[in-house]
C-alpha positions in Angstrom: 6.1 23.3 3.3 9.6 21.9 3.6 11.0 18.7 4.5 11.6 19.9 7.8 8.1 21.4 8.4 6.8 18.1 7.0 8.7 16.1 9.5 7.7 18.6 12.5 4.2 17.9 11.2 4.1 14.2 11.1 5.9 14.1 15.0 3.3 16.3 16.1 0.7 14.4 14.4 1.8 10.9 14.9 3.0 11.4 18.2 6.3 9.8 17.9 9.7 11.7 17.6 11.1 14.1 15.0 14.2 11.5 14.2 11.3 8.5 14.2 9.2 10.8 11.7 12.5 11.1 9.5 12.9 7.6 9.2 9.8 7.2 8.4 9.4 10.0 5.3 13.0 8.6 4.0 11.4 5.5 3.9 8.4 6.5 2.1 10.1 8.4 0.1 12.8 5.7 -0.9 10.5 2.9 -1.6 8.5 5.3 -4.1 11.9 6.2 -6.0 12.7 2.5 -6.0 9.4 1.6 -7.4 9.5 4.1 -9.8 13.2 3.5 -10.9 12.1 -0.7 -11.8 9.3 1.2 -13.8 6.3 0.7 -11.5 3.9 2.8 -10.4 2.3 3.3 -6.9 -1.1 4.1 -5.7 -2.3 6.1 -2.8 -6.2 5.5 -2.6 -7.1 8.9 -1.9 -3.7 10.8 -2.4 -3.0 9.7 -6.0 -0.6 8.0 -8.1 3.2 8.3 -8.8 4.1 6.7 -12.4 7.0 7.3 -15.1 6.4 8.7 -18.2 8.6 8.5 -21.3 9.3 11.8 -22.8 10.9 11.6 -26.2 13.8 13.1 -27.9 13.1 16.5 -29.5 14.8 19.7 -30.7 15.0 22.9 -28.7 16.7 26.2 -29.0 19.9 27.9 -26.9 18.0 30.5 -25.9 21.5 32.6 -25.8 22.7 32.2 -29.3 19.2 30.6 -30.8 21.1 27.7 -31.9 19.2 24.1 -32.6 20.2 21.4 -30.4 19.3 18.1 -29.9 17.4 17.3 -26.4 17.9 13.7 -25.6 14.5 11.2 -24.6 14.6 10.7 -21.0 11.7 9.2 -18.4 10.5 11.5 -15.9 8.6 11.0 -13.1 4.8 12.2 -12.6 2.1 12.5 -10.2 -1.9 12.5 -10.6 -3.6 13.5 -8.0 -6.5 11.1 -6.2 -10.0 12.2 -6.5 -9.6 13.4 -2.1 -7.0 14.9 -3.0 -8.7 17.0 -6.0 -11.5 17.9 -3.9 -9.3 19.4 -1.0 -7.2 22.0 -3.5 
């Protein structure tokens, strides 16, 4: 599912408009980025948690000339699904 199919589905769902259902995923998705970009975290009972996660520097190869290079620390962004969640995959 795209965003598109996503948006179709919340319309449908919700009962409100496609543009209305856009707003409303951009919002959703927004505040979660923001949150996550201060360094918080947010729980969905049910759905599951988005957090950030420091990965640290390390060495990797060029896989075109095998080379060592240096592969800079950097926070990433992950998900753990809720336990409704787990049950449903």
């Amino acid at each position: 599912m795209n965003k598109a199919e996503l948006i179709d589905a919340i319309a449908a769902e919700a009962g409100i408009s496609k543009a209305q259902a856009k707003v409303a995923l951009d919002s959703v998705t927004n505040n979660i980025g923001g949150a996550l970009a201060k360094g918080g975290k947010v729980s969905l009972v049910g759905f599951g948690t988005f957090s950030v996660s420091e990965r640290g520097a390390r060495e990797g190869r060029n896989p075109q000339t095998g080379a060592t290079i240096k592969i800079a620390a950097k926070k990433v962004a992950k998900f753990k699904a809720g336990a409704e969640l787990a049950g449903k995959l």
